[in-house]
Structure formats: structure tokens, C-alpha cells
Backbone as CSV, one residue per row, in Angstrom:
resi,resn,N_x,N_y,N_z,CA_x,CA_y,CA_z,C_x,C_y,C_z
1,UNK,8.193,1.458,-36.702,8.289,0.617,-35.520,6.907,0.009,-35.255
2,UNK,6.965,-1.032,-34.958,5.661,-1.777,-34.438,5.016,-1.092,-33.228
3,UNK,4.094,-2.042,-33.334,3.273,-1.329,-31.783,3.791,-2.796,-31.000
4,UNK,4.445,-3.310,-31.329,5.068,-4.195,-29.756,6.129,-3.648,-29.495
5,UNK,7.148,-3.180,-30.515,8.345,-2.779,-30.800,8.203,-0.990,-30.008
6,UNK,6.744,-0.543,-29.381,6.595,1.040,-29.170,6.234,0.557,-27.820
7,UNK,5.643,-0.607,-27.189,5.197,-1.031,-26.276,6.171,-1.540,-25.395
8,UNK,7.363,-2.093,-26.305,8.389,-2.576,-25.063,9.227,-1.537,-24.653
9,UNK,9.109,-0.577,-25.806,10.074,0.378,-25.331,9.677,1.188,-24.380
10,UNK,8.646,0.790,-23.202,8.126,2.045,-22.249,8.827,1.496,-21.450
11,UNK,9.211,-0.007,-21.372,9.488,-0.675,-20.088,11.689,0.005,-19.971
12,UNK,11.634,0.109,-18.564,13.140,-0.223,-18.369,13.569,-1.129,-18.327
13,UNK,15.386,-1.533,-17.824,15.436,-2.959,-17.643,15.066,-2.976,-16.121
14,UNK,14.589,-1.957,-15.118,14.417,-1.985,-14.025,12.754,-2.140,-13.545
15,UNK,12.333,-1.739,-14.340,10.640,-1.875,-14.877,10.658,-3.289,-15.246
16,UNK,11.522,-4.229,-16.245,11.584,-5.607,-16.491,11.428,-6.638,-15.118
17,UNK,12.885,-6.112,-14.589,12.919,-6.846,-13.062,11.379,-6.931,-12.760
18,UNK,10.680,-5.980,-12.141,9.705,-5.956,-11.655,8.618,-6.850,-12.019
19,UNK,8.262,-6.607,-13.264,7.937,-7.941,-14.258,8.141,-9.291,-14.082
20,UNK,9.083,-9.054,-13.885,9.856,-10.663,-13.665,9.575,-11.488,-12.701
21,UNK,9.692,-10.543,-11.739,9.354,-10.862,-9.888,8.210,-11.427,-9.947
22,UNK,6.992,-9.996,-10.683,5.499,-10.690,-10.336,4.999,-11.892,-10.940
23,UNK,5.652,-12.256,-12.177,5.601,-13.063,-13.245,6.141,-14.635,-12.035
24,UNK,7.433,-14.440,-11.664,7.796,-15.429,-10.832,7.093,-15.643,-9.539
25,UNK,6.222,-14.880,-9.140,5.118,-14.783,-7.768,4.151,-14.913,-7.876
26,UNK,3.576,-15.664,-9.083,2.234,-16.286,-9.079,1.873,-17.334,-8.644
27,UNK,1.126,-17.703,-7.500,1.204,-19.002,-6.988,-0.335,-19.436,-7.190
28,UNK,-0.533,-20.392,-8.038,-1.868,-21.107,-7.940,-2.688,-21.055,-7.391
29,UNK,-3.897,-21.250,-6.781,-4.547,-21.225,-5.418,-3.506,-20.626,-3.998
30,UNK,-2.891,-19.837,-4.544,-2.637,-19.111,-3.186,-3.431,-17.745,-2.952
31,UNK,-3.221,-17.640,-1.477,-3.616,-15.822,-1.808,-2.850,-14.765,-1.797
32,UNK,-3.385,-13.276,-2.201,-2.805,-12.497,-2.054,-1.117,-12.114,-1.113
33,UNK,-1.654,-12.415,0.228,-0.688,-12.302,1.026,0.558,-13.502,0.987
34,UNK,0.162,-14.176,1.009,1.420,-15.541,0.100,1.975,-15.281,-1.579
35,UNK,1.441,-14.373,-2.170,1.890,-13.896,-3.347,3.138,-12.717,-3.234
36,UNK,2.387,-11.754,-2.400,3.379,-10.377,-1.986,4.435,-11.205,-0.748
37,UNK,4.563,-11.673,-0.539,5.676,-12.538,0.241,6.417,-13.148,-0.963
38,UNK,6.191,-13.655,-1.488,7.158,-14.380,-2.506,7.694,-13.184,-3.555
39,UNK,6.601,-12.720,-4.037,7.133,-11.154,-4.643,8.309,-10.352,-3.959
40,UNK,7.978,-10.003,-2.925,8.816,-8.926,-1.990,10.062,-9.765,-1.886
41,UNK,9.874,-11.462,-1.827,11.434,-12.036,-1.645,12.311,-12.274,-2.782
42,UNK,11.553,-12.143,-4.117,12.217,-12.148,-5.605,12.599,-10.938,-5.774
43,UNK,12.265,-9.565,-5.283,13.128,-8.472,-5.590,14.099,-8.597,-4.306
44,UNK,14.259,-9.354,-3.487,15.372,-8.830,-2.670,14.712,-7.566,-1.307
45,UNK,13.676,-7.757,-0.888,13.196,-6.904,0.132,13.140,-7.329,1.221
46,UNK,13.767,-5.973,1.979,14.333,-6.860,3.580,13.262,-5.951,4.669
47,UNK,12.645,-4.886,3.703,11.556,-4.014,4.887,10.058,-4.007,4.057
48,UNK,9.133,-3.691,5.002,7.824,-3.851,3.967,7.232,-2.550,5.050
49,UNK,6.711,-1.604,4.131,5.504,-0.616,5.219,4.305,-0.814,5.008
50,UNK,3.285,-0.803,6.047,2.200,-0.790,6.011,1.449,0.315,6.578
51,UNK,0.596,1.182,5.606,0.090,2.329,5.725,-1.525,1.833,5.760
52,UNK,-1.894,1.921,6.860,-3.248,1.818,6.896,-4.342,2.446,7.889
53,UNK,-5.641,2.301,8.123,-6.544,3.059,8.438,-6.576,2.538,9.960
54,UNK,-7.345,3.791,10.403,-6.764,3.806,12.192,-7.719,2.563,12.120
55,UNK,-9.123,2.694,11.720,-10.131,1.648,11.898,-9.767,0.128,11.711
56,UNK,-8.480,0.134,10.753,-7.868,-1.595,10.974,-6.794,-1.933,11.634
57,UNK,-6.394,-1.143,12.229,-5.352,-1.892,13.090,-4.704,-3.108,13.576
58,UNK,-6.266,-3.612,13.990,-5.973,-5.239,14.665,-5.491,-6.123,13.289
59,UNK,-6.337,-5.663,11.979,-5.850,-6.150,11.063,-4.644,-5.975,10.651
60,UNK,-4.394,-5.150,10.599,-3.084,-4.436,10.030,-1.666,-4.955,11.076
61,UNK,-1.811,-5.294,12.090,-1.624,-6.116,12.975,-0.826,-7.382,12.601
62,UNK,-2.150,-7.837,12.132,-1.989,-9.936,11.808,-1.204,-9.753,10.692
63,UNK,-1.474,-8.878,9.916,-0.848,-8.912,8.460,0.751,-8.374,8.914
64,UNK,0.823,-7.448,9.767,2.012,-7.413,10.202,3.214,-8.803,10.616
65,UNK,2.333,-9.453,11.520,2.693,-10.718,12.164,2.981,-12.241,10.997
66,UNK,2.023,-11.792,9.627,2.191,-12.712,8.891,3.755,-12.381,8.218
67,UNK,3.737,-11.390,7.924,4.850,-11.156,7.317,6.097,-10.859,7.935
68,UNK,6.114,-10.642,8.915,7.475,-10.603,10.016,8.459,-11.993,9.846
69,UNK,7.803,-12.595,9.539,8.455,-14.576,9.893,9.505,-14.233,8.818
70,UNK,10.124,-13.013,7.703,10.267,-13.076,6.642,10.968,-11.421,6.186
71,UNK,10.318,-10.515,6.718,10.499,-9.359,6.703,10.982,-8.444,8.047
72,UNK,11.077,-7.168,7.856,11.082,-5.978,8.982,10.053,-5.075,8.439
73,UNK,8.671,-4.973,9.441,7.750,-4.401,9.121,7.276,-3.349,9.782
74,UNK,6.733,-2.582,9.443,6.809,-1.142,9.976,4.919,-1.168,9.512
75,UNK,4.553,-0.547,10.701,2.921,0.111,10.309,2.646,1.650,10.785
76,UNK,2.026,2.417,10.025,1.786,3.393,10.660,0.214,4.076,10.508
77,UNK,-0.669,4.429,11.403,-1.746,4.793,10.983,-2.291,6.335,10.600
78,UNK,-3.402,6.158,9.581,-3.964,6.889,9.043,-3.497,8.568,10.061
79,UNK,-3.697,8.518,11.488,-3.836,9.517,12.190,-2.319,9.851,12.658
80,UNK,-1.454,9.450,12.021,-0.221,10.009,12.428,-0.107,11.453,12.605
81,UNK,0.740,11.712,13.955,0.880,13.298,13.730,-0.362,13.586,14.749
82,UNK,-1.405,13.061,14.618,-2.409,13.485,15.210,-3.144,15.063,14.990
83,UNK,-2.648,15.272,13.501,-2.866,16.928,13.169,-4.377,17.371,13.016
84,UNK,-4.805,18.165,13.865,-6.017,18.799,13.926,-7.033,19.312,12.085
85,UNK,-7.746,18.592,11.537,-8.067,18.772,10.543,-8.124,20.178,10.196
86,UNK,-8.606,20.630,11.286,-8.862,22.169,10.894,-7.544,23.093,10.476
87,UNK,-6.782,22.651,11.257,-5.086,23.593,10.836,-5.017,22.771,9.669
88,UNK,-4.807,21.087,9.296,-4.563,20.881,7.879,-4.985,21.509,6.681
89,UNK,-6.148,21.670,7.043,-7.426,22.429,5.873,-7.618,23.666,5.443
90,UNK,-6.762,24.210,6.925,-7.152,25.950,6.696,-8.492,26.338,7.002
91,UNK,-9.773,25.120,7.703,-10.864,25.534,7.713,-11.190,25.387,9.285
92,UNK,-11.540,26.672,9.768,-12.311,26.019,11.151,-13.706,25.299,11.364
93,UNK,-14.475,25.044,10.419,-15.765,24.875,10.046,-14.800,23.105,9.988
94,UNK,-14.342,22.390,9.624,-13.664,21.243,9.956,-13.296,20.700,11.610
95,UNK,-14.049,19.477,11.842,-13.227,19.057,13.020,-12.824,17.531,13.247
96,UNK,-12.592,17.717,13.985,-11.632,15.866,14.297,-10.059,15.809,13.833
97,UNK,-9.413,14.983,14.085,-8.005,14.970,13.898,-8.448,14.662,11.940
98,UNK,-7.015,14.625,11.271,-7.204,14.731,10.102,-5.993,13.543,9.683
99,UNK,-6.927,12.849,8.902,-5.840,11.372,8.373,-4.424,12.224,7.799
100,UNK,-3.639,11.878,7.684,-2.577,12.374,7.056,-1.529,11.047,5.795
101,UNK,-2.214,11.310,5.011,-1.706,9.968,4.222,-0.104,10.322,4.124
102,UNK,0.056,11.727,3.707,2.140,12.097,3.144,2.383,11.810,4.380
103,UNK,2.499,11.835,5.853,2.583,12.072,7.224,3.307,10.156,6.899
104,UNK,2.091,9.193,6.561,2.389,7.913,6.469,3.414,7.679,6.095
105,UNK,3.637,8.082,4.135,4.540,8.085,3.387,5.786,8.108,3.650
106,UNK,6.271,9.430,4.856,6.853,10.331,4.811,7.746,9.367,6.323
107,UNK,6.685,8.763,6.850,7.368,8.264,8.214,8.169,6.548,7.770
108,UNK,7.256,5.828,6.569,7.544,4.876,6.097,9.105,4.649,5.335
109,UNK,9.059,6.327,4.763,10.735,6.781,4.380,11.683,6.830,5.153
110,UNK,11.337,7.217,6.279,12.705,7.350,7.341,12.547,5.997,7.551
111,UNK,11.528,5.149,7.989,12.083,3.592,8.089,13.041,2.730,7.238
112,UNK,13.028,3.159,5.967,14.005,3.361,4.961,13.214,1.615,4.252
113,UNK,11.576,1.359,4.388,11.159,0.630,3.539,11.142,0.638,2.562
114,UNK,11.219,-0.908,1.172,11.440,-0.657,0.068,10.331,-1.279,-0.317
115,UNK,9.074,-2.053,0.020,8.043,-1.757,-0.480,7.042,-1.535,0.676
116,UNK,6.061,-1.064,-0.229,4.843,-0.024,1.204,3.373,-0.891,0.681
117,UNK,2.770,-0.854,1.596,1.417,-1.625,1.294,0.162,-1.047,1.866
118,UNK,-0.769,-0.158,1.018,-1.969,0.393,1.333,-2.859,-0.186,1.822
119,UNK,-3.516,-0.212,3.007,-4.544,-1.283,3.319,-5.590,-0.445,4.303
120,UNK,-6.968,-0.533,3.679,-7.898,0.399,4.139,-7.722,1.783,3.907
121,UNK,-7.072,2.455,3.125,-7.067,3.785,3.323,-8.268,3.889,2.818
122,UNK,-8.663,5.122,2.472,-9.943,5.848,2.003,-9.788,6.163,0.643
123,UNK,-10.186,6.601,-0.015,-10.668,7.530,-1.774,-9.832,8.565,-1.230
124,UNK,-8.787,8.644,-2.326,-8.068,10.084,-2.022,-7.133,9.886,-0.776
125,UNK,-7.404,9.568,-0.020,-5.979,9.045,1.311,-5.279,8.460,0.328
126,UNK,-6.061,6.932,-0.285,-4.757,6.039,-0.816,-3.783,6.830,-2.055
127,UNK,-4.640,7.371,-2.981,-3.991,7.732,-4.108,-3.072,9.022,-3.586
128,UNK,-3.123,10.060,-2.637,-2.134,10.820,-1.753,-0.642,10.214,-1.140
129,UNK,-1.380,8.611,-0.547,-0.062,8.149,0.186,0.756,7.273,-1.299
130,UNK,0.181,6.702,-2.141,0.842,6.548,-3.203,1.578,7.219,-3.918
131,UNK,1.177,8.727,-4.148,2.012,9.889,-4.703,3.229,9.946,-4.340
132,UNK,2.795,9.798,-2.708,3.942,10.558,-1.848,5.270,9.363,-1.673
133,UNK,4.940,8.108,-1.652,5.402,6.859,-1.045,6.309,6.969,-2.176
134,UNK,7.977,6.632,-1.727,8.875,6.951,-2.392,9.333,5.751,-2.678
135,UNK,8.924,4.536,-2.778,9.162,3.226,-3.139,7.591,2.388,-3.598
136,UNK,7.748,1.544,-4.462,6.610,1.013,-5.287,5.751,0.714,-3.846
137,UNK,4.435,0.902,-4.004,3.798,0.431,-3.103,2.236,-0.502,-3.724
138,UNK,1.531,-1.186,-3.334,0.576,-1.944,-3.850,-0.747,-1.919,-2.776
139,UNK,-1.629,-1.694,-3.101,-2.952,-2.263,-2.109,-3.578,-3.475,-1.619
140,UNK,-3.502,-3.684,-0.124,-4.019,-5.490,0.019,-5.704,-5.370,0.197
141,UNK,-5.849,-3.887,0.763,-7.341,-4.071,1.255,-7.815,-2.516,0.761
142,UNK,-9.064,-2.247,0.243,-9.656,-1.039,-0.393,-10.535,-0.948,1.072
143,UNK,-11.014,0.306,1.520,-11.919,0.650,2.067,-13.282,0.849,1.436
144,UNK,-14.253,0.105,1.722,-15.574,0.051,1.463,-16.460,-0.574,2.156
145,UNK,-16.841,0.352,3.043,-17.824,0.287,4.174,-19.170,-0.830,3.813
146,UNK,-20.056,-0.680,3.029,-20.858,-0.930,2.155,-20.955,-2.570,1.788
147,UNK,-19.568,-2.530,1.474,-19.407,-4.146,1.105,-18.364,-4.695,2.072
148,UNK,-17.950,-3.926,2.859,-17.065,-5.143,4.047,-15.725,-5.092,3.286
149,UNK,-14.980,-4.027,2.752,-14.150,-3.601,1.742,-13.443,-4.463,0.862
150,UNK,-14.702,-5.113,0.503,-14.760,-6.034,-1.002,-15.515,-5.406,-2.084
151,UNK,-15.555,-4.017,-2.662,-15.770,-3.891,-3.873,-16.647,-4.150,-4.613
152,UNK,-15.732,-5.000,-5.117,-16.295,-6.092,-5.815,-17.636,-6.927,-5.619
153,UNK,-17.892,-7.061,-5.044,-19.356,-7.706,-4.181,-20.278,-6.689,-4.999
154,UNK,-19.915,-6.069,-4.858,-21.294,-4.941,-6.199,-21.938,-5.708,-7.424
155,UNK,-20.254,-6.011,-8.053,-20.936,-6.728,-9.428,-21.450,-8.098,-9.172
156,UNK,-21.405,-8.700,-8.444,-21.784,-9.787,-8.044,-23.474,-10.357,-7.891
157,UNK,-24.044,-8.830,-7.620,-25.525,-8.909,-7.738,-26.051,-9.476,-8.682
């Protein structure tokens, strides 16, 4: 067997769809958020979650409001639950409430969203609420204090 012939065979035909969608949701000079709108409307998505950091809210907000014209959107923040870090951790030497990324996941499920969207979580929050998030989910915004959570701006020096 070839190595294209070993390569296609990872994909499903449900893994294809997906393909297909993003392939059909490339828009020229558009951005991000005009991309995952056209995406989310080529698979047929009627809910979108947004899991993000208590610190963006207002953002998390607009992005809510952008996508409503179109969707049923659900946000929930980092501090759901409001669970005391120290009982999460098992440590009393821990304090402040404690982000709860599965808490996100977990509340985004009973909304019964079919795609979820990470925005600002932290190192380790995001890749937690991704685990947990029981429908494909994607990142609009990385947390990075440093660069104004653009990353990227590093290599740019």
C-alpha cells in the first residue's frame, strides 16, 4: 500500500465531512470569526459553546453577539462552580477559587452544543477543556499575557 493509500485510510467518511466543511470555509481576506461562521453553517450547527477565561468576558461577549445573528450560543467561564482551589487540589497551601476547565466542558454538554470554542483559556485549562469537550472544539484566542495573546508576536522580532 502506498503512503497516500496508508494516509487516507486514517480519515473516516465522517472525518471527510469535516474536511470538506473547512475546505468549503475558506474565505479570502476574511477573518477568523467569518470563517468559523461559515464552517459551523456547512456542518449544519445550530449551537456553538464558548469556554473562556473569567479575564475575557467582555470579549467573549462580542464574540458571543457576533455569532448569535446565526447561532444559539452559550458561554461559560473559566470559574464555573466557583470551586475553592484548595478542595480541587487536595492542597490547603493553594488559594483562590480554581478555574475548572471539565466544569466548562461538562456545562457546554448539557447545553447540548455541537461545536465549542476555546478562547483565552490558559496552558493546561485549554488542553483539559478539550479532552473533556464532547464535541469538536477549536481555539479563537490563546492566552498570552506577554504578547496581548498573540503568540506569535515572538517570532516577529
Amino acid at each position: 500500500m502506498s503512503l497516500i493509500e496508508e494516509q487516507k485510510n486514517l480519515y473516516l467518511k465522517s472525518d471527510l465531512k469535516v474536511m470538506r466543511a473547512a475546505e468549503d470555509s475558506l474565505l479570502m481576506g476574511q477573518n477568523r470569526v467569518e470563517e468559523l461562521k461559515l464552517y459551523a453553517e456547512n456542518m449544519g450547527v445550530k449551537r456553538i459553546g464558548i469556554a473562556h477565561c473569567i479575564g475575557m468576558t467582555k470579549e467573549a461577549q462580542k464574540l458571543k453577539e457576533r455569532l448569535s445573528d446565526k447561532f444559539e450560543v452559550y458561554t461559560v467561564d473559566c470559574k464555573y462552580a466557583k470551586i475553592k482551589a484548595s478542595d480541587l487540589l487536595n492542597d490547603e497551601d493553594v488559594t483562590g477559587t480554581s478555574c475548572n476547565p471539565a466544569g466548562q466542558a461538562d456545562y457546554l454538554a448539557q447545553h447540548e452544543t455541537e461545536l465549542n470554542i476555546s478562547f483565552g483559556l490558559c496552558v493546561g485549562h485549554d488542553i483539559m477543556f478539550n479532552m473533556k469537550s464532547k464535541v469538536p472544539t477549536t481555539t479563537l484566542v490563546v492566552k498570552d499575557r506577554e504578547h496581548k495573546h498573540n503568540p506569535f508576536q515572538e517570532f516577529l522580532k
